[in-house]
N, C-alpha and C positions, 0 to 999 in steps of 0.2 A: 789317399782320401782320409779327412782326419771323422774321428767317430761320431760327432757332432755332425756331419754331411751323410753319412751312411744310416748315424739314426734318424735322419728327415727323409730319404729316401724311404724307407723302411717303410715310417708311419703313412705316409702317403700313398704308398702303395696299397696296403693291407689296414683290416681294421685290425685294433689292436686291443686285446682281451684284457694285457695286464701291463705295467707299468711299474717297475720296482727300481727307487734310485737307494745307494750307497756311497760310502765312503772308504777311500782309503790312505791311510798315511794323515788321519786328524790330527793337529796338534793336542799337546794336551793342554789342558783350559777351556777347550774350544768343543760344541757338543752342534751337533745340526742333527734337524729335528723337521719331520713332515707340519709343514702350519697348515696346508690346507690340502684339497684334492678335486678337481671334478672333471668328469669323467661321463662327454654326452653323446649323442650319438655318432659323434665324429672325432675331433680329439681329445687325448687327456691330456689335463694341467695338473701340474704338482709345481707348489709353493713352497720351499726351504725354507727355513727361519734356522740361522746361526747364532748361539750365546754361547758367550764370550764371559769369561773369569774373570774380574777383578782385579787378580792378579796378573794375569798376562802381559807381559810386559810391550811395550809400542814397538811396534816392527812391520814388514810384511811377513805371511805366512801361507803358503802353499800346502796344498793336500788333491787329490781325486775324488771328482763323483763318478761313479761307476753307474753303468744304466746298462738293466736287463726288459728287456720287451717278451713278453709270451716266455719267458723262460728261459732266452738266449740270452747271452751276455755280452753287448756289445765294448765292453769294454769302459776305459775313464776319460774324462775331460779334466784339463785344466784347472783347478779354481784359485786364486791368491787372497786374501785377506788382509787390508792394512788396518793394522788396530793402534789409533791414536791415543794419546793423552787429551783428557777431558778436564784434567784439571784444572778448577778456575772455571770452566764452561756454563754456563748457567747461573753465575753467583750473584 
């Protein structure tokens, strides 16, 4: 069962008091950042916002979010990044 199925199980079961996501294995350039939260009587949403360097060069880029509910840690998902060349885009 991958952690993404077990954290849906989870929340649907149970209410859920806290909500804490992380990272691991960022690139570096690359910084992810809470843009938003909320959090009603029933589920929470949490919005990511990733920025991205300048310099970073165009590739794909892999890393983990890791997600703890009430304390537990259920471990990381997947996440990939393809960061293009923009140049010339908007001129």
């Amino acid at each position: 069962m991958s952690c993404l199925c077990l954290l849906a199980e989870v929340l649907e079961k149970e209410a859920v008091g806290s909500l804490e996501l992380y990272t691991v294995d960022l690139p570096a350039g690359m910084e992810v950042t809470e843009g938003m939260r909320w959090h009603g009587p029933g589920p929470i949403s949490v919005v990511l916002v990733t920025e991205i360097s300048p310099d970073v060069e165009p590739g794909r880029y892999s890393f983990g979010i890791g997600i703890e509910v009430d304390g537990k840690d259920y471990g990381t998902i997947p996440c990939t990044i393809e960061v293009i060349d923009t140049t010339g885009i908007g001129d």
